[in-house]
C-alpha positions in Angstrom: -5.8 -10.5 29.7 -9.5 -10.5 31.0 -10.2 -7.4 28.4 -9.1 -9.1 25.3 -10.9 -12.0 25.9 -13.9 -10.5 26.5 -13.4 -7.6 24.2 -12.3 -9.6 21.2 -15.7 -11.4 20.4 -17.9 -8.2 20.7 -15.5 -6.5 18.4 -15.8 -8.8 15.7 -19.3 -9.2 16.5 -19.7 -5.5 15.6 -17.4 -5.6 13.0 -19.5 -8.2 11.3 -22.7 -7.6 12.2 -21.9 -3.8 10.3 -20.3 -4.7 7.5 -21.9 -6.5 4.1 -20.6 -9.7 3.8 -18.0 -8.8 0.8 -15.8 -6.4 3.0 -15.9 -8.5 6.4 -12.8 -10.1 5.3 -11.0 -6.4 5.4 -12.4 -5.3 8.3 -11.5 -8.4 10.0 -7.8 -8.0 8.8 -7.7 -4.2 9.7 -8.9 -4.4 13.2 -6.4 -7.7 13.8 -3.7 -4.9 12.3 -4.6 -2.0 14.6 -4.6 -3.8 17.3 -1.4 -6.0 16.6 0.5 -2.1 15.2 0.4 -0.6 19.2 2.0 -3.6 20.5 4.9 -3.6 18.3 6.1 0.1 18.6 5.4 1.3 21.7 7.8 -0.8 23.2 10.3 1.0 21.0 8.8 4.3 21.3 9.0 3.9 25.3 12.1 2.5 25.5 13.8 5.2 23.5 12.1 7.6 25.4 13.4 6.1 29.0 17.0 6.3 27.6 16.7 9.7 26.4 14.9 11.0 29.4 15.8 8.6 32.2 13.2 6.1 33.8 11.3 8.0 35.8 10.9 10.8 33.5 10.7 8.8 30.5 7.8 6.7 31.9 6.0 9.9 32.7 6.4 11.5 29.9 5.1 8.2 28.1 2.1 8.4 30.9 1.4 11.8 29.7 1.2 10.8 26.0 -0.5 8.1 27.1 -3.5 9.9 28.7 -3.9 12.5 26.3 -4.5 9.8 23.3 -6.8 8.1 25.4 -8.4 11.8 26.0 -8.2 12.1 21.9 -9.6 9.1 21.7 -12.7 9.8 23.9 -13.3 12.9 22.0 -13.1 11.3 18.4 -15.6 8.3 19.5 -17.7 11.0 21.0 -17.8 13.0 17.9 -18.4 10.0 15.6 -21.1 9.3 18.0 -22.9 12.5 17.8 -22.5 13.0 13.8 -24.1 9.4 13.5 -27.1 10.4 15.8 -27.6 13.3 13.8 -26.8 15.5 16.6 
């Protein structure tokens, strides 16, 4: 709870502060969707996955998944990071 409220005004600080004033609107909309989209299936995903596998291997196997997107992720903002310094 602490994260998305502080989280939430720096994001769409950045998101309008990058974009011209004609496409805010969009970003706005698909930054509200990608962060709305997680919250809605993974629920599903992980309870599927604790009645097919049981609870304690269904919650790790969803801890597993969980740390290599967050792993993915690191590498992908990394990347975007180094391509936009010109690295």
């Amino acid at each position: 709870m602490a994260w998305q409220s502080m989280a939430s005004p720096a994001i769409f600080a950045v998101i309008g502060d990058s974009l011209p004033q004609e496409r805010r609107a969009m970003g706005f909309t698909l930054q509200s969707i990608l962060k709305r989209v997680p919250i809605v299936i993974a629920p599903i995903i992980g309870g599927a996955m604790i009645a097919s596998l049981g609870i304690v291997q269904g919650v790790r196997a969803g801890l597993l998944i969980t740390l290599g997107l967050a792993a993915l992720t690191f590498l992908l903002v990394l990347e975007s990071r180094h391509r936009h310094q010109g690295f």
